[in-house]
N, C-alpha and C positions, 0 to 999 in steps of 0.2 A: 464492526459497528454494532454496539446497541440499540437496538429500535425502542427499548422502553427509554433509553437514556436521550434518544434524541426525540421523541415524544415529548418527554415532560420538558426536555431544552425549548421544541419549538411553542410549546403553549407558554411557558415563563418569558419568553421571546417576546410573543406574541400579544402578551398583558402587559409589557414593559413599551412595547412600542404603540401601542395602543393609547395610553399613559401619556407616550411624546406627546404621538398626535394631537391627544385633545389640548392638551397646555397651546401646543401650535395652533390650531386650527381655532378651537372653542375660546382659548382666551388672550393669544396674541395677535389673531389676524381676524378676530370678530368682530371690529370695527370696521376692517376694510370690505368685511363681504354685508355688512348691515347697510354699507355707501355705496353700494351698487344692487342695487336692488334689480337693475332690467338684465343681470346676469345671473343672479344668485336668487331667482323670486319662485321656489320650488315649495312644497313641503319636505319637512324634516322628513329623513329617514328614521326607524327605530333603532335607535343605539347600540342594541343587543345585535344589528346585521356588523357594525363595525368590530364589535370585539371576535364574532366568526369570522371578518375575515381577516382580522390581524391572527389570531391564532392559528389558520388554514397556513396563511403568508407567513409564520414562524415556523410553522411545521417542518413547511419546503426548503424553508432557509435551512431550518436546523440538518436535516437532511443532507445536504448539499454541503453544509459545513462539516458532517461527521465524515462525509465519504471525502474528503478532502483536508481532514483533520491534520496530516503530514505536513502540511503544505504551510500551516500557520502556527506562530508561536504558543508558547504555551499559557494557558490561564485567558484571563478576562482580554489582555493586551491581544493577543493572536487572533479574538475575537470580534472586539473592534477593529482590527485591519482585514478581516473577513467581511466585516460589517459594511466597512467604506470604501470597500471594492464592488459590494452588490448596491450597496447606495447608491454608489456613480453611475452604474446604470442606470438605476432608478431615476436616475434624476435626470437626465439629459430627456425622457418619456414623458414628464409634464410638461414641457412644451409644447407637446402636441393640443392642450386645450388653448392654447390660442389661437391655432390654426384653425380649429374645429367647432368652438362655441363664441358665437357673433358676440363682440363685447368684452373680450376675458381679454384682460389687460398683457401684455406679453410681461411686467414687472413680476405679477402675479406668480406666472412658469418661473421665475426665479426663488423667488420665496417656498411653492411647492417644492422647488429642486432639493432647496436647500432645507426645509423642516424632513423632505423624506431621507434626506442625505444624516440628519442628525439622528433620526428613529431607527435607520437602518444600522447607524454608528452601537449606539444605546443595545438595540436588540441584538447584534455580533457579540459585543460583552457581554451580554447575559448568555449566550449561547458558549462561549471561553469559558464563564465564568464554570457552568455547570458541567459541558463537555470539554474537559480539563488536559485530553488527550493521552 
């Protein structure tokens, strides 16, 4: 394994899913959290914490993807089914904010499931793409 090669993987990861995110979050589901205001009635965080931790969260990935590099096809393809193996875990874990924050619709855990289920997708190709095996 490369550690400089899966460094720069999991930052490019990192920036790529970051990217989903916001398209998901900031501009297709910002309607729904603008209509519930007695769930979502927070200050904004600073944006620059999200890109740390999408980049931390590509790191690991990418990590995890190099020491198991055998395991997955080669190129971008290998990568995204890397992607939507750790996505699926990731996803079945936003559920837990229905249980846990009074108000958070349980549709909602679906939608997270599924926007992290796509970034996690997104971010394994980028991770194929670079770490090419």
């Amino acid at each position: 394994m490369s550690w400089s090669k899966a460094v720069l993987a999991g930052v490019a990861a990192g920036i790529a899913t970051n990217i989903v995110d916001f398209v998901n979050h900031g501009v297709l589901l910002s309607e729904t959290y603008v209509s519930m205001p007695e769930v979502f009635a927070q200050e904004q965080a600073n944006p620059a914490y999200f890109v740390a931790i999408s980049i931390c969260t590509g790191i690991a990935a990418s990590i995890l993807f190099a020491k198991t590099r055998d395991s997955w096809a080669a190129g971008w393809t290998g990568g995204a089914t890397f992607g939507f193996w750790l996505g699926l875990v990731a996803f079945f874990g936003q559920f837990i904010h229905s249980l846990v924050i009074e108000g958070f619709p349980y549709y909602l855990g679906w939608c997270w499931g599924g926007t992290t289920l796509i970034a996690a997708i997104v971010g394994g190709a980028v991770l194929g793409a670079i770490n090419k095996g």
